[in-house]
PDB file with SEQRES, HELIX, SHEET and CRYST1 records, atoms N, CA, C and O in Angstrom:
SEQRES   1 A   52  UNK UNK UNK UNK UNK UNK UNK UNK UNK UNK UNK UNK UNK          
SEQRES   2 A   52  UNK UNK UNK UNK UNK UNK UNK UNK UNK UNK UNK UNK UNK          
SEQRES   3 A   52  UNK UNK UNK UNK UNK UNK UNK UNK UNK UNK UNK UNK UNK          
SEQRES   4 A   52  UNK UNK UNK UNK UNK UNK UNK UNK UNK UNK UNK UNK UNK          
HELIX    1 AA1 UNK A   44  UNK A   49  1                                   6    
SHEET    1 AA1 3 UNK A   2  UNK A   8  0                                        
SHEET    2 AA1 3 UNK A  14  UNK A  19 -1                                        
SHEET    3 AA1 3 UNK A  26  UNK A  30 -1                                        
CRYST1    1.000    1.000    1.000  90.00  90.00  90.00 P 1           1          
ATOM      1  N   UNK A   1       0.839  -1.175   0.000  1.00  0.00           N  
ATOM      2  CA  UNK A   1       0.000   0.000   0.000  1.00  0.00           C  
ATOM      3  C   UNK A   1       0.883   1.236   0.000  1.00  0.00           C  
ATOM      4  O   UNK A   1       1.866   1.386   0.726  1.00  0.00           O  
ATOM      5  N   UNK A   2       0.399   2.158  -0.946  1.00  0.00           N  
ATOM      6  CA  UNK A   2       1.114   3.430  -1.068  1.00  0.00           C  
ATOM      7  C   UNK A   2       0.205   4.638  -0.538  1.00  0.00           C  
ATOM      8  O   UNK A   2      -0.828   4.834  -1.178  1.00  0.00           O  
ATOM      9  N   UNK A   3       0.483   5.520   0.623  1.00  0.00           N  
ATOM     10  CA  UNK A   3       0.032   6.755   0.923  1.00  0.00           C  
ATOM     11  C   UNK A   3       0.177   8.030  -0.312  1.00  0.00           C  
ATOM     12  O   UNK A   3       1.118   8.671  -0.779  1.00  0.00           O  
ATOM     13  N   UNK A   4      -1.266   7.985  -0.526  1.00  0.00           N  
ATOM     14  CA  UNK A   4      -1.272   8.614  -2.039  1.00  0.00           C  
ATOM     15  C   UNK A   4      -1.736   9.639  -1.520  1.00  0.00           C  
ATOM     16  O   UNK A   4      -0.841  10.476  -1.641  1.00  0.00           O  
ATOM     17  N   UNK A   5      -2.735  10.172  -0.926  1.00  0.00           N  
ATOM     18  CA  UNK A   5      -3.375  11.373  -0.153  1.00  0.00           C  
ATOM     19  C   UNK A   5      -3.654  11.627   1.086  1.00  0.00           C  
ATOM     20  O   UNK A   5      -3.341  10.840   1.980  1.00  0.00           O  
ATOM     21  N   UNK A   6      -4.119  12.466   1.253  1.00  0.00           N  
ATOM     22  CA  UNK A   6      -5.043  12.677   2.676  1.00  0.00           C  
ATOM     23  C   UNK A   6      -6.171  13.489   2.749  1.00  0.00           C  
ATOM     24  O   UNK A   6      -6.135  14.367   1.886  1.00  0.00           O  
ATOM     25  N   UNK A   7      -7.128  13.522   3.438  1.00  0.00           N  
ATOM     26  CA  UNK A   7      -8.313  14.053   3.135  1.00  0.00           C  
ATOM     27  C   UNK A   7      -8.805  14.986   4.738  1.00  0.00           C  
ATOM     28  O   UNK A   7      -8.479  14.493   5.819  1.00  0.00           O  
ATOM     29  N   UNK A   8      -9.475  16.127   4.691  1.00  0.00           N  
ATOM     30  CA  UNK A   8      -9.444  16.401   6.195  1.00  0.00           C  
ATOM     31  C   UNK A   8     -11.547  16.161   6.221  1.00  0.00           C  
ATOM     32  O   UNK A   8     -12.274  16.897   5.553  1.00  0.00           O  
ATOM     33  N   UNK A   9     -12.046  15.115   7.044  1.00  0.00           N  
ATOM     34  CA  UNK A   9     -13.411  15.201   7.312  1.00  0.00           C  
ATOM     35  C   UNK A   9     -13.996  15.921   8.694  1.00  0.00           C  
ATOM     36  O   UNK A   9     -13.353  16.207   9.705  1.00  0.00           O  
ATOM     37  N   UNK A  10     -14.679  16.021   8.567  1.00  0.00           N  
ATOM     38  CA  UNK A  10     -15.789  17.277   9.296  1.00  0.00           C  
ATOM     39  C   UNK A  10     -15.915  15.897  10.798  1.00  0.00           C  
ATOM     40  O   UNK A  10     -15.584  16.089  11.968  1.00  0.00           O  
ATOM     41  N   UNK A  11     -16.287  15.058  10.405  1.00  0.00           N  
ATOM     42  CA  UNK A  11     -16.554  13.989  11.812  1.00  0.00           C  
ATOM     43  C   UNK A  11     -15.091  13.059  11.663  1.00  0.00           C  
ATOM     44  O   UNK A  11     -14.362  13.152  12.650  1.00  0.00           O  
ATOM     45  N   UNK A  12     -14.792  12.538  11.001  1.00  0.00           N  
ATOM     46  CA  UNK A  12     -13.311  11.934  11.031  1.00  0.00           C  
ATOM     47  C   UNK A  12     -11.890  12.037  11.447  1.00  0.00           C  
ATOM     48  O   UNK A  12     -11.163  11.408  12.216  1.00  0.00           O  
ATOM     49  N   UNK A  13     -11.744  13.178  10.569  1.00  0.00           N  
ATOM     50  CA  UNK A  13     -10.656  14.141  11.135  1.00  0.00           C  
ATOM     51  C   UNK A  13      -9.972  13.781   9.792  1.00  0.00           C  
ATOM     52  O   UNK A  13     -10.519  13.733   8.690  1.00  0.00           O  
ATOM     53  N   UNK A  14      -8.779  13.558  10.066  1.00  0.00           N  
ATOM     54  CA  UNK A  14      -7.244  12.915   8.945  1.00  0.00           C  
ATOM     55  C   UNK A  14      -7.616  11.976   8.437  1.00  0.00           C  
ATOM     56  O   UNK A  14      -7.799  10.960   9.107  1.00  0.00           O  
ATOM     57  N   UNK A  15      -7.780  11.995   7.499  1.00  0.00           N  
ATOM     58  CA  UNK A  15      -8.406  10.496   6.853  1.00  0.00           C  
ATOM     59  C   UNK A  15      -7.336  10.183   5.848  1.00  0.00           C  
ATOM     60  O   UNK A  15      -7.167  10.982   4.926  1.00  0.00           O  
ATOM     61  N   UNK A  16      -6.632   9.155   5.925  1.00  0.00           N  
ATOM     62  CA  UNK A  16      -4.724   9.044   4.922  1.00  0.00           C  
ATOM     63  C   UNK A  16      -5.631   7.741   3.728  1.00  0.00           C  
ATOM     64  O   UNK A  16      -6.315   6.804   4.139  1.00  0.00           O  
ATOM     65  N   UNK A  17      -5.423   7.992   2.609  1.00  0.00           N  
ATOM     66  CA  UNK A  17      -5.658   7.692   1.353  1.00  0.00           C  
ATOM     67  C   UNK A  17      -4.658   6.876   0.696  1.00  0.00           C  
ATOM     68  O   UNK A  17      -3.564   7.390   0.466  1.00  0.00           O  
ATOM     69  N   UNK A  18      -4.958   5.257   0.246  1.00  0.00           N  
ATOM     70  CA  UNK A  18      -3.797   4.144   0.109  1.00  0.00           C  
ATOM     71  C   UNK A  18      -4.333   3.729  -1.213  1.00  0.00           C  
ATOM     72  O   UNK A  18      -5.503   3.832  -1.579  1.00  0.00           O  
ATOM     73  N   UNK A  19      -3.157   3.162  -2.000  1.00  0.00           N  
ATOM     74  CA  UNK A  19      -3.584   2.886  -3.057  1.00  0.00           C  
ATOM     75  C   UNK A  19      -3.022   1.565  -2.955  1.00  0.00           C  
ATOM     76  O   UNK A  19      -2.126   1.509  -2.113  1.00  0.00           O  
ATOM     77  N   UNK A  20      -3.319   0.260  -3.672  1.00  0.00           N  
ATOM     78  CA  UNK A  20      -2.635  -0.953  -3.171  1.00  0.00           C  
ATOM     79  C   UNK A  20      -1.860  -1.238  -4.395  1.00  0.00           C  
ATOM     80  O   UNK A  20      -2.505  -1.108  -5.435  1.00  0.00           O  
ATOM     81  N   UNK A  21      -0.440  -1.652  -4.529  1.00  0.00           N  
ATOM     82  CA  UNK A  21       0.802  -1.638  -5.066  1.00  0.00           C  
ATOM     83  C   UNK A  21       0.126  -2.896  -6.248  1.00  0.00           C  
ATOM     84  O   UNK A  21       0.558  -2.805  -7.397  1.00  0.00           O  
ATOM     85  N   UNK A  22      -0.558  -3.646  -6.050  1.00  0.00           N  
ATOM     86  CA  UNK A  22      -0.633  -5.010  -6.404  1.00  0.00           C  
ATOM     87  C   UNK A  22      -2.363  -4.828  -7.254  1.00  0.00           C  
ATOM     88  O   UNK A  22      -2.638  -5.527  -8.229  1.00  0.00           O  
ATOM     89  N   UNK A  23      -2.833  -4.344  -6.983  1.00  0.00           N  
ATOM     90  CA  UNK A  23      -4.440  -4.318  -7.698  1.00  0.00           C  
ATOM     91  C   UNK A  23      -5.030  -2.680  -7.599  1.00  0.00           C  
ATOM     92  O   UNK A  23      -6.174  -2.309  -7.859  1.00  0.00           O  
ATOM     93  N   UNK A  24      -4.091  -1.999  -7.226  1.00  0.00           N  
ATOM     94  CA  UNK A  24      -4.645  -0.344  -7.667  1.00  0.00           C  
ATOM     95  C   UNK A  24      -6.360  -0.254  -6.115  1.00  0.00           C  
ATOM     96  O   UNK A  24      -6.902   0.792  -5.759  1.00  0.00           O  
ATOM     97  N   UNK A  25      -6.493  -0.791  -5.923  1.00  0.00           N  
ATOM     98  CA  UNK A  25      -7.948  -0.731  -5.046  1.00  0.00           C  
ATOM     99  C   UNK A  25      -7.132   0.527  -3.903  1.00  0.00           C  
ATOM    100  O   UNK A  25      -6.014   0.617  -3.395  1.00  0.00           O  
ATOM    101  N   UNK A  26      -8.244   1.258  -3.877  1.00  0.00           N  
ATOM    102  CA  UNK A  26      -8.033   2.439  -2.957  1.00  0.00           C  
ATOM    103  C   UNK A  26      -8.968   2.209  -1.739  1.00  0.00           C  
ATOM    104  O   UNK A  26     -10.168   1.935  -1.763  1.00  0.00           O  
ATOM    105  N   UNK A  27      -8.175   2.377  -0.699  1.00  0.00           N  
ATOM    106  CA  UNK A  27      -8.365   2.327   0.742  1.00  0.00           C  
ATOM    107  C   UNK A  27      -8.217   3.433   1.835  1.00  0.00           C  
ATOM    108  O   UNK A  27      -7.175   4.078   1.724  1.00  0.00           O  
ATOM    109  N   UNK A  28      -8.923   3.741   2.722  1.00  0.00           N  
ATOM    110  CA  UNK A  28      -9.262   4.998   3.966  1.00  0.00           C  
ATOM    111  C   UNK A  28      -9.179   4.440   4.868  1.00  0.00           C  
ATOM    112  O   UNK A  28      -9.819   3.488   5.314  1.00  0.00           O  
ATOM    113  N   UNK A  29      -7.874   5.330   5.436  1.00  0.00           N  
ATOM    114  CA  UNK A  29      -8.099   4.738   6.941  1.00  0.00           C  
ATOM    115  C   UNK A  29      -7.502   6.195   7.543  1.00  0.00           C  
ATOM    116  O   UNK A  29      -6.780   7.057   7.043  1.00  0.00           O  
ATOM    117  N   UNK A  30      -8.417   5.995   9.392  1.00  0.00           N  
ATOM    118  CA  UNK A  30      -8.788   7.304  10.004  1.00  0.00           C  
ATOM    119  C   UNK A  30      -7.460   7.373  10.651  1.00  0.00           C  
ATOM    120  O   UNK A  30      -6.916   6.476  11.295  1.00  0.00           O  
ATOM    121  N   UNK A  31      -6.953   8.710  10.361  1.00  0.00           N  
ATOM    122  CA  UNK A  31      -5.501   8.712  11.160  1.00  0.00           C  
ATOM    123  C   UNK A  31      -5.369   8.740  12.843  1.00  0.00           C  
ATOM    124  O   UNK A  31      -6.140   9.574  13.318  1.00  0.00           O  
ATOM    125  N   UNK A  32      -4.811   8.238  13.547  1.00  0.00           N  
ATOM    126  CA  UNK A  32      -5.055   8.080  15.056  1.00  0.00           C  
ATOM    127  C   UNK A  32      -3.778   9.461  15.483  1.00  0.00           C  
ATOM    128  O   UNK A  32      -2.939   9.164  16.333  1.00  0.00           O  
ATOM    129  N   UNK A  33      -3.753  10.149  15.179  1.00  0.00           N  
ATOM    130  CA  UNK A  33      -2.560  11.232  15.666  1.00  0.00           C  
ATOM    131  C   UNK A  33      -2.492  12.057  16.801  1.00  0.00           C  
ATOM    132  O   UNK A  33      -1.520  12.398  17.477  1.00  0.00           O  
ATOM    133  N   UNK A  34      -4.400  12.479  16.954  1.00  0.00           N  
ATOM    134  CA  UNK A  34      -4.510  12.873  18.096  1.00  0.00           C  
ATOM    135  C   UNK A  34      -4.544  11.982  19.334  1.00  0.00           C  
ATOM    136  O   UNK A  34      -4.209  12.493  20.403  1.00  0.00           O  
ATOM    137  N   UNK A  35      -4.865  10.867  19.303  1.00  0.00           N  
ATOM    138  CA  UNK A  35      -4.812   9.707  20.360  1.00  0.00           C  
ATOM    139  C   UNK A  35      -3.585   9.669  21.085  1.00  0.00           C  
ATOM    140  O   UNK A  35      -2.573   9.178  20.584  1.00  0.00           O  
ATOM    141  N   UNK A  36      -3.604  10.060  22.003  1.00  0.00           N  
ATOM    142  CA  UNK A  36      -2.357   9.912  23.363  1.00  0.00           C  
ATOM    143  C   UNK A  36      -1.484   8.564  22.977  1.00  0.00           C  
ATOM    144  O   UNK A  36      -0.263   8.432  22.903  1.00  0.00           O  
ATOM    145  N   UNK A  37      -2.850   7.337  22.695  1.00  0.00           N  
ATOM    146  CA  UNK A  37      -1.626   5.723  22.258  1.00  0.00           C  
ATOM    147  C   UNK A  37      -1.581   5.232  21.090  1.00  0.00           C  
ATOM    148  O   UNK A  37      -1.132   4.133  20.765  1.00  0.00           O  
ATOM    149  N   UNK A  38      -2.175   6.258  20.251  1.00  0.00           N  
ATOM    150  CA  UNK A  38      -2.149   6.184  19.053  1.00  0.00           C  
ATOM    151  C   UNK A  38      -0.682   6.276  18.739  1.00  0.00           C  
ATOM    152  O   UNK A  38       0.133   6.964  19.354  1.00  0.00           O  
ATOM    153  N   UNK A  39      -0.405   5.369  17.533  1.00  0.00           N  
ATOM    154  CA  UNK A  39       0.762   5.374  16.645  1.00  0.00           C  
ATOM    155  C   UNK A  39       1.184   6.379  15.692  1.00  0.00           C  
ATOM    156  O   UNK A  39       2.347   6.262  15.307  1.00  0.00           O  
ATOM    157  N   UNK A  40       0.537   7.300  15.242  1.00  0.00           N  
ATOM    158  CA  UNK A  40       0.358   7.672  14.031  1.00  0.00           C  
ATOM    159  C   UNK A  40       0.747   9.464  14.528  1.00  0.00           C  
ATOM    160  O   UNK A  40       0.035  10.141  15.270  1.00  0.00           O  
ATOM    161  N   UNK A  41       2.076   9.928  13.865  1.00  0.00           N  
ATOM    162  CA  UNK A  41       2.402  10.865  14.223  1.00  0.00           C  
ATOM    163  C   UNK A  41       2.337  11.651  13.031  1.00  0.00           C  
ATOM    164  O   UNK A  41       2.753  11.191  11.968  1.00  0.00           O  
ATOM    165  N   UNK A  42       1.701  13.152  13.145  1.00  0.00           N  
ATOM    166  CA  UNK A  42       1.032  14.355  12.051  1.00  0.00           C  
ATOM    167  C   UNK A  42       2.304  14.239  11.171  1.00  0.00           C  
ATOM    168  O   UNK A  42       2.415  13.372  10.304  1.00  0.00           O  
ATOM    169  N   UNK A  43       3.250  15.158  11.444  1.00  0.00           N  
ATOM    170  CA  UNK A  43       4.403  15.372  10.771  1.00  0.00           C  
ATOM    171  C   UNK A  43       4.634  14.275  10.150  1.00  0.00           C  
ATOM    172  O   UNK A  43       4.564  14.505   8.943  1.00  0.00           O  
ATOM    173  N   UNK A  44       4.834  13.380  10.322  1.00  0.00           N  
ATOM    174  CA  UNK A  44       5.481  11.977   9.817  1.00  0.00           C  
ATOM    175  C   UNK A  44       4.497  11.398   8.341  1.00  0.00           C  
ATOM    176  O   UNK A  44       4.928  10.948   7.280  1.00  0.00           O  
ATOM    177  N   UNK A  45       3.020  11.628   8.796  1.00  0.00           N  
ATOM    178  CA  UNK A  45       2.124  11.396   7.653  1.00  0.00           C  
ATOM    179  C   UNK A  45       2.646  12.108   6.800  1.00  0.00           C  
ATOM    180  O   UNK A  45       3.582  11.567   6.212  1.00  0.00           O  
ATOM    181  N   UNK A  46       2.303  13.547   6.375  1.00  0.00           N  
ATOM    182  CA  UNK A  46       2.955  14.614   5.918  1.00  0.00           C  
ATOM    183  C   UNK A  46       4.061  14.502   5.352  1.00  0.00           C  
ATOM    184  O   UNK A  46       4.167  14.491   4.126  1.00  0.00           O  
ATOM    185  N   UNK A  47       4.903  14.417   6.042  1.00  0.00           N  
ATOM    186  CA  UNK A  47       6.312  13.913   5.268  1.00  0.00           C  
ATOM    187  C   UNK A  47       6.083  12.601   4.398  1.00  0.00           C  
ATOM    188  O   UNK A  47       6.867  12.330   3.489  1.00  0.00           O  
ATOM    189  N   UNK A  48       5.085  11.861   4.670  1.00  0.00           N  
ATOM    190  CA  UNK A  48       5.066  10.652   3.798  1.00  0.00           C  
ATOM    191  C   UNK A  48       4.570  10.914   2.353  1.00  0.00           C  
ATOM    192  O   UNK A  48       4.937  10.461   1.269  1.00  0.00           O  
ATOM    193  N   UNK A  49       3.805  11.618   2.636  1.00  0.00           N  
ATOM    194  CA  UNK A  49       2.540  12.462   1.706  1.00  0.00           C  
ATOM    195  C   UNK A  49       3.501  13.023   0.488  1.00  0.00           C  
ATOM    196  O   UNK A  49       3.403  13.059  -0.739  1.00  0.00           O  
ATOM    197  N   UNK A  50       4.571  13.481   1.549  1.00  0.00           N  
ATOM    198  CA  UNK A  50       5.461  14.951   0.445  1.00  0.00           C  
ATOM    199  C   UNK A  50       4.563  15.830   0.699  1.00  0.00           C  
ATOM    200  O   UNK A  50       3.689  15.516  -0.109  1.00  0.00           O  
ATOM    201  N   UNK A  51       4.095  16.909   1.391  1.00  0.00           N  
ATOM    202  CA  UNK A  51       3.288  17.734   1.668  1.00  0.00           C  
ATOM    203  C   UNK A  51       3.885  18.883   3.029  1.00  0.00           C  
ATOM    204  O   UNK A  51       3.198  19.680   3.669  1.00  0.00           O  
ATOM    205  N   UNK A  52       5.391  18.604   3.157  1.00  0.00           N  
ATOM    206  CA  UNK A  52       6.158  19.243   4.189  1.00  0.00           C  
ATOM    207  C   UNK A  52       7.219  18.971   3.795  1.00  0.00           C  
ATOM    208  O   UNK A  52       8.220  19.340   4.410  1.00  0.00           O  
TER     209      UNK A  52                                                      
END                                                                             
């Protein structure tokens, strides 16, 4: 899976945009960044993105 976008939703929040390397099928998943045990650090998406 390749981080192709990101999207900002109104109830969601960060929503990071995957494209799959092997059959093109595009996939959403809700970014956990604000979560204290969440994994998922802002900057780091971003930098993945190319968008910083």
């Amino acid at each position: 899976m390749d981080a192709i976008a990101y999207e900002l939703s109104g109830k969601k929040g960060l929503v990071l945009v995957f494209r799959c390397r092997r059959c093109s099928q595009i996939s959403r998943n809700v970014a956990a960044h604000e979560d204290p045990g969440g994994a998922d650090d802002y900057a780091r998406i971003l930098r993945l993105l190319g968008r910083s």
